[in-house]
Every structure is written in structure tokens, then in C-alpha cells.
FIKOLZA-1660 file (N, C-alpha, C; in steps of 0.1 Angstrom, whole numbers, plus 5000, padded with zeros to 4 digits):
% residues 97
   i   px   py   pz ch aa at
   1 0365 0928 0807  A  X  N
   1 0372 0928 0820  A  X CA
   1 0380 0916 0822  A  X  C
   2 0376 0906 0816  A  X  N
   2 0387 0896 0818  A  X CA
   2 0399 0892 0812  A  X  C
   3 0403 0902 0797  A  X  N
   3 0414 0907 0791  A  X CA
   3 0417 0919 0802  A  X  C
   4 0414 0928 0801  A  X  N
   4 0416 0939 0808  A  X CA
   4 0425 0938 0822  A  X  C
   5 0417 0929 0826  A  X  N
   5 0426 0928 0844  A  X CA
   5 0442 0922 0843  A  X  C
   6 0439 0913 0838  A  X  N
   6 0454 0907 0837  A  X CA
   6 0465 0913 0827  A  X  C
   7 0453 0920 0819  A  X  N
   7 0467 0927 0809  A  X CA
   7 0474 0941 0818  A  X  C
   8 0464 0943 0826  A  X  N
   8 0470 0956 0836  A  X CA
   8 0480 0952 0843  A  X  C
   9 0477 0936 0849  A  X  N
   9 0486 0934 0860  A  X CA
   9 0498 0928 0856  A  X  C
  10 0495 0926 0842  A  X  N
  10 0506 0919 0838  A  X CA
  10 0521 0931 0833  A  X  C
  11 0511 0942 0825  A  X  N
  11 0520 0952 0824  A  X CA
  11 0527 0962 0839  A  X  C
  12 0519 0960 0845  A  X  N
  12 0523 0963 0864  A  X CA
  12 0532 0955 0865  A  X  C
  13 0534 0949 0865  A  X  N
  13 0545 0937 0869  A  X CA
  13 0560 0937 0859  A  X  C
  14 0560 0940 0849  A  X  N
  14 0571 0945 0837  A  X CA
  14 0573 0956 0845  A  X  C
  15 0566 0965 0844  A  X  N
  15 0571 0975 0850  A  X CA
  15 0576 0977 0863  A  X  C
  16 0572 0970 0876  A  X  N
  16 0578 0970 0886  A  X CA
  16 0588 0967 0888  A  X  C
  17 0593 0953 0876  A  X  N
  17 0606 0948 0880  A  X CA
  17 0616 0954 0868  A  X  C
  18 0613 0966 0864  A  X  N
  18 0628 0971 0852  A  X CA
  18 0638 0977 0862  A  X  C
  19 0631 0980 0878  A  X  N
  19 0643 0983 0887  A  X CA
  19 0655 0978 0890  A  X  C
  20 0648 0958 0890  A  X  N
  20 0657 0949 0891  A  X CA
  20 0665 0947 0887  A  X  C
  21 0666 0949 0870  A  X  N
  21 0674 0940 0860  A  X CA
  21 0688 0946 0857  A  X  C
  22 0696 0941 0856  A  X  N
  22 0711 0947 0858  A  X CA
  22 0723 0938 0843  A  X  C
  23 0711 0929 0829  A  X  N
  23 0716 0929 0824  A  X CA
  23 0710 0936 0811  A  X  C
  24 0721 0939 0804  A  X  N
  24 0721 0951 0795  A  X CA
  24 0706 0945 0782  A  X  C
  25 0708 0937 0778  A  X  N
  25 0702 0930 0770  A  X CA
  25 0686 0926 0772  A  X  C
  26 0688 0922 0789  A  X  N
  26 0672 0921 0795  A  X CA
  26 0665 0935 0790  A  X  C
  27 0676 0942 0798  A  X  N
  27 0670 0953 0801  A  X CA
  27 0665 0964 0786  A  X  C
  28 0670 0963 0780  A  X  N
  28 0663 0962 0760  A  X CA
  28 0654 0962 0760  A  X  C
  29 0652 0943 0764  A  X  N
  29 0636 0942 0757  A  X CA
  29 0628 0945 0765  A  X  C
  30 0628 0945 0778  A  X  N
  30 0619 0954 0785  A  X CA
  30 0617 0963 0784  A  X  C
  31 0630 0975 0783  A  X  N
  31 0622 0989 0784  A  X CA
  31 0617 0985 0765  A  X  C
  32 0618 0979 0755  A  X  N
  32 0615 0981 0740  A  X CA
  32 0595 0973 0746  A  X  C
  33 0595 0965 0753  A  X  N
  33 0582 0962 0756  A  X CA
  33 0570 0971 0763  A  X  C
  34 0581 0977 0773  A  X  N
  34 0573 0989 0780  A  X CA
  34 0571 0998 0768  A  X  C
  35 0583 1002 0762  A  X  N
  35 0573 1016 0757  A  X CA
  35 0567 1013 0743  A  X  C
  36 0569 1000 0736  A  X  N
  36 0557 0994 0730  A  X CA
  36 0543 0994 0737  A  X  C
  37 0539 0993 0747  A  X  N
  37 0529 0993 0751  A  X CA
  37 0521 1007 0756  A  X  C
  38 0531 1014 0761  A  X  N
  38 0524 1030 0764  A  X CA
  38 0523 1036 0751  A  X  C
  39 0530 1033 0738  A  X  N
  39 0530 1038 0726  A  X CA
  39 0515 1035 0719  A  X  C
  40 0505 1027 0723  A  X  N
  40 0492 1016 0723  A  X CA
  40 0484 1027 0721  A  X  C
  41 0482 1040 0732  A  X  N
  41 0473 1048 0730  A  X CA
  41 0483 1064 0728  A  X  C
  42 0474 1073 0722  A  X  N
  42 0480 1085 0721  A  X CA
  42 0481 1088 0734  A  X  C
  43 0473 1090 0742  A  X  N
  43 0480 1102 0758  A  X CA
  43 0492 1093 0761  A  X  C
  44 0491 1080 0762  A  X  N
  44 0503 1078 0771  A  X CA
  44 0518 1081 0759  A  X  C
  45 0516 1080 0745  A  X  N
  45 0528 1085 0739  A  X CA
  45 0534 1099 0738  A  X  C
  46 0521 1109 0745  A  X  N
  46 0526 1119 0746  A  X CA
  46 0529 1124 0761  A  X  C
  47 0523 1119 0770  A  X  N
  47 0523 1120 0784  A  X CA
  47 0531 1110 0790  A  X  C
  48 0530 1103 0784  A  X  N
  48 0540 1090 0795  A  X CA
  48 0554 1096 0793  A  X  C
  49 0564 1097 0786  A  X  N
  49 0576 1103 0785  A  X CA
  49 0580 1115 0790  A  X  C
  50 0568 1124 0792  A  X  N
  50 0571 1138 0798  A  X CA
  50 0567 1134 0816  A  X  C
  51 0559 1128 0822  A  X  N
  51 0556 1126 0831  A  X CA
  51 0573 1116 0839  A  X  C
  52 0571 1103 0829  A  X  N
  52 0580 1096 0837  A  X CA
  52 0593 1104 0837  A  X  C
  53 0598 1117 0827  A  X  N
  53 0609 1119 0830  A  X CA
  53 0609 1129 0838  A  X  C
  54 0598 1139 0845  A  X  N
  54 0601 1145 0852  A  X CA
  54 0599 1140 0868  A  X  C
  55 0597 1126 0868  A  X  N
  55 0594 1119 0878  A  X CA
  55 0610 1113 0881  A  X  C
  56 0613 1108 0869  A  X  N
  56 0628 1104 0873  A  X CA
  56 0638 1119 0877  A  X  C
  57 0637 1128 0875  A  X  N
  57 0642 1143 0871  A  X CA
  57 0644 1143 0891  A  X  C
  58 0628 1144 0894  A  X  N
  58 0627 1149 0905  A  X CA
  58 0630 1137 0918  A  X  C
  59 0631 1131 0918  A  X  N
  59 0631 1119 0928  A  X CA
  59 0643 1106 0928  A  X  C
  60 0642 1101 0917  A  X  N
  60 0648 1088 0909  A  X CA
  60 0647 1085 0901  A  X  C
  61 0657 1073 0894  A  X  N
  61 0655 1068 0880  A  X CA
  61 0644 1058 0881  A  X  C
  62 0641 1047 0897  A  X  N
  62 0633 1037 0897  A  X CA
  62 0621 1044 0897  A  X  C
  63 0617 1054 0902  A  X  N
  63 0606 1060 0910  A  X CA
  63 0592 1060 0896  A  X  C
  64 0596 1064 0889  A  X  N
  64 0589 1062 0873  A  X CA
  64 0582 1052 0869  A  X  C
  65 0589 1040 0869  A  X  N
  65 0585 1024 0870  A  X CA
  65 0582 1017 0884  A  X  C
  66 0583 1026 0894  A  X  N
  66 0571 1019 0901  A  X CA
  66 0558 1025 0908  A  X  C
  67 0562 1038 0903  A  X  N
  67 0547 1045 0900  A  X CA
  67 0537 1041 0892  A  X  C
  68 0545 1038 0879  A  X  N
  68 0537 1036 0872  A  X CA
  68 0532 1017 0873  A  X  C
  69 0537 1009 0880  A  X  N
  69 0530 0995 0884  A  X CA
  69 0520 0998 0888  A  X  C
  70 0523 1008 0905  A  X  N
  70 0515 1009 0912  A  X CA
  70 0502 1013 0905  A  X  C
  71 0501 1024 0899  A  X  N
  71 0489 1025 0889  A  X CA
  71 0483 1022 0883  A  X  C
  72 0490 1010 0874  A  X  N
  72 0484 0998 0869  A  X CA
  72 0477 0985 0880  A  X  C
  73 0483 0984 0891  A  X  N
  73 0476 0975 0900  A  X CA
  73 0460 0985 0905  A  X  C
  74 0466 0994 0906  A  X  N
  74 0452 1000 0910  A  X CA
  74 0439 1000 0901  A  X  C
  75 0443 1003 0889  A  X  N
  75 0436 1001 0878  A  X CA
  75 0425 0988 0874  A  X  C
  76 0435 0975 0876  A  X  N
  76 0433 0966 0873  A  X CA
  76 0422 0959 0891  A  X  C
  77 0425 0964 0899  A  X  N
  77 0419 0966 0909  A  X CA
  77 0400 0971 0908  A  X  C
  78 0403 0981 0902  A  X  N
  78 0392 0988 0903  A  X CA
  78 0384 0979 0891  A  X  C
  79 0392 0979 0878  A  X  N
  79 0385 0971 0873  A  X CA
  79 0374 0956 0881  A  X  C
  80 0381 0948 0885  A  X  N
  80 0379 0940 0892  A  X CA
  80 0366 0941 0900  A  X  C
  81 0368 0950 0906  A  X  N
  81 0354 0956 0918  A  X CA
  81 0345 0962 0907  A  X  C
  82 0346 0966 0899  A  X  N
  82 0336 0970 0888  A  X CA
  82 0329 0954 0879  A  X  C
  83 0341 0947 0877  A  X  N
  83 0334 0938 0874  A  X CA
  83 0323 0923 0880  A  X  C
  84 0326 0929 0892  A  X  N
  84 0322 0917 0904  A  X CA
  84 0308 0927 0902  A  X  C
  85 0309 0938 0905  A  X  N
  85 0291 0949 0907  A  X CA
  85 0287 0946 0896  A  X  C
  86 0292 0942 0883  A  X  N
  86 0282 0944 0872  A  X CA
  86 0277 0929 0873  A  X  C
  87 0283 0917 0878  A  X  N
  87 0280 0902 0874  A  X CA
  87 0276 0903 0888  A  X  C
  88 0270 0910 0897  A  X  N
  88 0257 0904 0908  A  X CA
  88 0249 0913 0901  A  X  C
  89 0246 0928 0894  A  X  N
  89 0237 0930 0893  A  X CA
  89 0229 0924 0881  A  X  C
  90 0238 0917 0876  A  X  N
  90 0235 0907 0863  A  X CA
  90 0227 0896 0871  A  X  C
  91 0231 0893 0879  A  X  N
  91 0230 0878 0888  A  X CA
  91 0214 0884 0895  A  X  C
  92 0211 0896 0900  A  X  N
  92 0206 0896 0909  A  X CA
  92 0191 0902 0894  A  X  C
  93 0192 0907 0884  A  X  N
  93 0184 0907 0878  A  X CA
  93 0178 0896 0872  A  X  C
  94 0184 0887 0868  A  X  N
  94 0179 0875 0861  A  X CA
  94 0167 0868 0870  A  X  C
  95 0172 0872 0887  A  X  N
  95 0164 0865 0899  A  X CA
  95 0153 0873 0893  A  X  C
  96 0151 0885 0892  A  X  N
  96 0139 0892 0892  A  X CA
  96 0131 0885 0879  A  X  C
  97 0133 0881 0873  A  X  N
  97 0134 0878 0859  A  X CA
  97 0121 0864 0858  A  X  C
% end
């Protein structure tokens, strides 16, 4: 959990801001880092491309990348609250202990 959270938030955050960037070159290695990274597991190499482009299709070009932040904050979120429950019931066993 403590790789986990910040790698979510960190990749949430790449992705939020590819809206922003308006030089040709940035904007490269970002999108070359984003889909390095959805490329990481098979569903997202097969689902991430079909998803974000019918997301861009139907709505917008940004709409795709900041769904998909949003997702990743939520992720890394839940992480979070999962890991706080496992380290009191750690905490609260050792008492029994």
C-alpha cells in the first residue's frame, strides 16, 4: 500500500494534466508515459484504448484523461481507507496479544 497509493496518484495526476499541455514535444512523452504505463497490465492494453476512445468519440478529446485521473484518485483513495483498517486491526490485535 505504500507503493501503491502514490503510484496511483502519481499516475492520476499525468493524466489529469495531458489536457493542459500545448507543447508538441511535452506532450510525447506524456502521452509515450501514459500508455507505457496502461500497457503494464493486459486489461488496460486491451480495454484502455477501446474505452478512452469511445469516451473521446462520445463527449471530448479531454474527457478520457480526466476520467481516467479521476479513477485513479479514487483508487488510490480506497486504497488508503483499506490500509488505515488493516494497520488498527493490526494495532488493535497486538493489544489483545
Amino acid at each position: 500500500m505504500g507503493v501503491l497509493i502514490p503510484g496511483l496518484l502519481s499516475y492520476a495526476a499525468l493524466l489529469g494534466t495531458v489536457t493542459f499541455l500545448t507543447q508538441p514535444l511535452v506532450l510525447g512523452v506524456w502521452s509515450l508515459a501514459i500508455g507505457w504505463l496502461r500497457m503494464m497490465t493486459d486489461s488496460g492494453q486491451i480495454l484502455g484504448p477501446l474505452v478512452m476512445g469511445a469516451l473521446a468519440d462520445a463527449v471530448d478529446l479531454s474527457t478520457p484523461f480526466l476520467l481516467g485521473a479521476a479513477l485513479l484518485t479514487a483508487m488510490a483513495w480506497r486504497c488508503r481507507r483499506q490500509a488505515s483498517g488493516m494497520s488498527a486491526a493490526v494495532t488493535t490485535e497486538r493489544r489483545d496479544s
